[in-house]
Steps between C-alpha positions, in 0.01 A plus 500: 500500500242716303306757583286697214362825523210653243511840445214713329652755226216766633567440909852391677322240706710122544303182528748239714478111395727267668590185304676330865318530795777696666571798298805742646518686243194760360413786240381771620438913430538455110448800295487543147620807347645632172848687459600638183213310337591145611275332703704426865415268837593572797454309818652323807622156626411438854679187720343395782780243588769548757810457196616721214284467163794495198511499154112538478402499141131598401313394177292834408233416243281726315154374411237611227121528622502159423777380779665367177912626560610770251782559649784326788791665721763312744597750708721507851391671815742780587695353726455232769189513675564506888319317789139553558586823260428580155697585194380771186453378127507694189477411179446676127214243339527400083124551475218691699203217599161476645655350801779341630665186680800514718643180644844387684669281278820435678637598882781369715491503856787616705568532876827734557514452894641728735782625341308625177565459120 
C-alpha cells in the first residue's frame, strides 16, 4: 500500500495520492523545519482501519525544483500507529530540497483482541 505526499519547501501543505483504491493509511500535518542547521520533517501517520498499524516504514525523498531526487530516507513511525488514530514522524534529512515526497513503503497489520498486546 502507498500513499505519497508532496510537500512545498516554502509552505507545510501535503498533497494525498492513493496508489489502491482503499487507502488506510495517510500523511498528513507535515512541517519542514531546520535544527542545528539540518533540514528536518516532521509529520503524522493516520489509520483509519479498525487494527493496529506496525512496523510502518516511510520512504522520505527530497526533490530539486526539478522533482528529480537529491536525496532518500527509510525511516519508521514512532511506534505503532493505533486504530482510527495517528502516530508522529521525525526525521533529520541528508539534503534540504525544493520539495518533498513521503510514501509508506512497508506496514503490517495486526489485530490484538480483547486482551491487548
Amino acid at each position: 500500500m502507498l500513499l505519497s505526499a508532496a510537500l512545498c519547501a516554502s509552505i507545510a501543505r501535503a498533497q494525498i495520492a492513493s496508489s489502491t483504491p482503499e487507502s488506510y493509511l495517510r500523511i498528513a500535518d507535515i512541517a519542514q523545519d531546520v535544527r542545528r542547521g539540518r533540514p528536518r520533517l516532521t509529520g503524522y501517520v493516520y489509520n483509519s482501519r479498525d487494527v493496529w498499524a506496525t512496523r510502518v516504514l516511510l520512504q522520505i525523498e527530497t526533490l530539486d525544483g526539478a522533482d528529480r531526487v537529491i536525496g532518500s530516507e527509510l525511516v519508521p513511525v514512532f511506534g505503532d500507529v493505533p486504530p482510527r488514530n495517528r502516530s508522529y514522524f521525525d526525521v533529520a534529512l541528508s539534503a534540504t530540497g525544493a520539495s518533498y515526497r513521503v510514501t509508506v513503503r512497508t506496514v503490517d497489520w495486526r489485530g490484538y483482541g480483547p486482551g491487548g498486546g
